[in-house]
N, C-alpha and C positions, 0 to 999 in steps of 0.2 A: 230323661230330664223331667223334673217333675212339672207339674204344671204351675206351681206357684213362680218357680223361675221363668216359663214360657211368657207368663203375666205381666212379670217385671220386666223383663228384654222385650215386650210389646210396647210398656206405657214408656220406657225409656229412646225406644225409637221413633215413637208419636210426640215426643219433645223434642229429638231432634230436626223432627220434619217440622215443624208449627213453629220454632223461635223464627229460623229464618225467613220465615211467610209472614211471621208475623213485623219482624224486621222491617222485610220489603214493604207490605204496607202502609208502614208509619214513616218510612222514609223517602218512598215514594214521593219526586219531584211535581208538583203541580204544574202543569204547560196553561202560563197565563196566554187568554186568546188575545187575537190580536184585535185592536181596534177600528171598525171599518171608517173607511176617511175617505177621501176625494182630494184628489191635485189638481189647483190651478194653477195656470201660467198666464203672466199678464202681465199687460204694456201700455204704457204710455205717449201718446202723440198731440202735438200739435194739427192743428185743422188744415194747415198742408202738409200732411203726410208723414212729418218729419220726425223721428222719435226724440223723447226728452223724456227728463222723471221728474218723478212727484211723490212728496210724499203721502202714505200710504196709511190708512187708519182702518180695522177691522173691527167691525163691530156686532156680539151675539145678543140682542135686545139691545139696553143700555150699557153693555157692560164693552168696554172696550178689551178686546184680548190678543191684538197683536198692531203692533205698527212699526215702520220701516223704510224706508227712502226707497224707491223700483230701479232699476240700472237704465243707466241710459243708452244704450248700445244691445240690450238683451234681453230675453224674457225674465219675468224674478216669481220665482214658483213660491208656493202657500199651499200647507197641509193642514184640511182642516175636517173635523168629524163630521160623520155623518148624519140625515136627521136633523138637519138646522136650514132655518134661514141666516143669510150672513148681509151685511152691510156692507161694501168697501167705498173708502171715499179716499179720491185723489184730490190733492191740495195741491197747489203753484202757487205762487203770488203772482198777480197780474192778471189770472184766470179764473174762472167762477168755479168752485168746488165738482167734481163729477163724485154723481152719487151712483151707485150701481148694487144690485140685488139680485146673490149669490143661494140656489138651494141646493142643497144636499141631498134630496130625497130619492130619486130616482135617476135613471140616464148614467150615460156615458162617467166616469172616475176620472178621467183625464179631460179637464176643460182650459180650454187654452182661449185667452179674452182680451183683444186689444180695446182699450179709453182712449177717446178724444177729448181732448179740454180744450174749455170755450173762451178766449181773450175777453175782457172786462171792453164793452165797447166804448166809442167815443163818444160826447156830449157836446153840444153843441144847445146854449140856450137863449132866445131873444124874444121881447117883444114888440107886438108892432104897434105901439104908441105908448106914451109918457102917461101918467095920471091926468087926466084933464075932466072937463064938465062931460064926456062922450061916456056913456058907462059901458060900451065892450072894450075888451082888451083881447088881443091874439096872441098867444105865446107858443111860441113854435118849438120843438124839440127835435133836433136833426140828431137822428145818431147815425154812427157809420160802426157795424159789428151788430152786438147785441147790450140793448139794457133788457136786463130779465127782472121780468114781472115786476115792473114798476110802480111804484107811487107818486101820485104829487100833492104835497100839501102845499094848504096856500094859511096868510094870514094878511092881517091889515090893521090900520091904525083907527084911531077914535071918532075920525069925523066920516068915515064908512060902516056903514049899516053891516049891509052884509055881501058877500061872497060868494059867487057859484061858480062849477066849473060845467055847463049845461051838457058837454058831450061825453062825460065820465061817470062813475057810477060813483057814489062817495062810500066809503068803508074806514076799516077800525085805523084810529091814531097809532102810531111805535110809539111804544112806553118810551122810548128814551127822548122821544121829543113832543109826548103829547101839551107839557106845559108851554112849548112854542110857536105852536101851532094852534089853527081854529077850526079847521076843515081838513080831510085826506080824500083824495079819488083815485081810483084803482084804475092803473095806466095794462096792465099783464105786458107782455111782451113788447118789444120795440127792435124793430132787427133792419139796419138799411136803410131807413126810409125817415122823411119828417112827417113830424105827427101835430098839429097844430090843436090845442086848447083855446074853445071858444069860453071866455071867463066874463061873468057880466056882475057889476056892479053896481049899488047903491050909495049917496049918500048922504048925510043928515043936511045939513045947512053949508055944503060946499066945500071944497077942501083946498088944501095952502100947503108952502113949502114943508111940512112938517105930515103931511099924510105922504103912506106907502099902501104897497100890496108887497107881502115877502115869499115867494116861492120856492117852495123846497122838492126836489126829483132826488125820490129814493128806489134804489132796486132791492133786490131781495137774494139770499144765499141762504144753502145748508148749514143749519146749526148740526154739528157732527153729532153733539151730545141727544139732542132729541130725534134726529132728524127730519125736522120737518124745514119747508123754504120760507124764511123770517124775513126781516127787515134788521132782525138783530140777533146776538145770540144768545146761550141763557144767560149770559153776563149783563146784559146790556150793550152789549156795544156793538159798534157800526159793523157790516161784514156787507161781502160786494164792493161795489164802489162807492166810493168815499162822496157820502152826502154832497151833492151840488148845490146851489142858490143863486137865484135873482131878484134883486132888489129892484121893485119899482116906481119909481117918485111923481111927483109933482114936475 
């Protein structure tokens, strides 16, 4: 056999060996990895024990990327990546938002998380004397539960000077009722207990059927979108419990 043929029967079988290699790999399947995550399981309760749902808003920064009603009778599981902080916030009506903070980073893959949410408490508002020539007023605030991180603004009519509330600290107006008000004092927490405002007064040349002091008791809740605990949300609008008031006359 001469060697020009030996040559050919070489390069012809170095083709046959190299299509199929080369085949394999361009065809060769890619194995997408899998993405590392974390499972939670989480529940919903009332403050005696008792399970209930709520609905459920998940949130990575600002961006909201899952929401969902939780079972009421069972755990309600959430897969979410790795490497984050997460937000979840449970909603009821009646009860003040539960805010809770979810991380990824390290620990246990399997987190299992029961929430209690906290009933919107009672109010109970009065004070102890009418407008008169006496410039203290006592205004008491009985609650039974919880108001969270309170406010109370105060205002008043034209023949009163001015208005202090001496046992509170005064802080920023809520936009949505800074044009109703003249003063706000930061009440924070109120859980059980009466809490009496010592409020003392001024005023010009005496006052008549037609002067007031108008009080207003604001609590505060989670705006889901910013999160932080408002007086209102980024809408403007009321969240917690529903603005209360006491009108106080002559």
């Amino acid at each position: 056999m001469s060697k020009a043929i030996i040559v050919i029967i070489v390069i012809f079988l170095l083709i046959g060996i190299s299509i199929p290699f080369l085949f394999f790999l361009q065809e060769k399947p890619t194995v997408e990895k899998i993405p590392d995550t974390y499972n939670i399981s989480l529940r919903y309760f009332f403050d005696n024990g008792s399970q209930t749902n709520a609905n459920v808003y998940v949130f990575l920064g600002n961006q909201l990327i899952k929401s969902f009603n939780s079972s009421l009778d069972a755990y309600s599981f959430l897969t979410l990546p790795a490497n984050n902080t997460y937000f979840i916030y449970g909603i009821k009506d009646g009860f003040y938002i539960n805010k809770q903070e979810i991380n990824t980073f390290y620990g246990d893959k399997l987190i299992r998380k029961d929430f209690y949410l906290i009933p919107f408490g009672n109010i109970d508002l009065k004070a102890s004397t009418s407008l008169s020539q006496m410039s203290d007023i006592y205004l008491s605030i009985n609650v039974t539960g919880l108001l969270q991180e309170g406010v109370a603004c105060i205002r008043w009519s034209n023949n009163i000077i001015s208005t202090n509330i001496i046992n509170a600290n005064e802080t920023n107006k809520p936009k949505r009722i800074e044009e109703k008000v003249d003063k706000c004092y930061l009440l924070n927490n109120i859980e059980d207990t009466n809490k009496v405002l010592d409020l003392k007064f001024k005023t010009f040349l005496g006052i008549n059927d037609a002067d007031f002091i108008n009080l207003f008791i604001i609590d505060r809740d989670y705006d889901i979108k910013t999160g932080y605990l408002t007086a209102e949300d980024s809408d403007g609008n009321d969240i917690g419990i529903k603005d209360m008031n006491l009108t106080i006359r002559y």
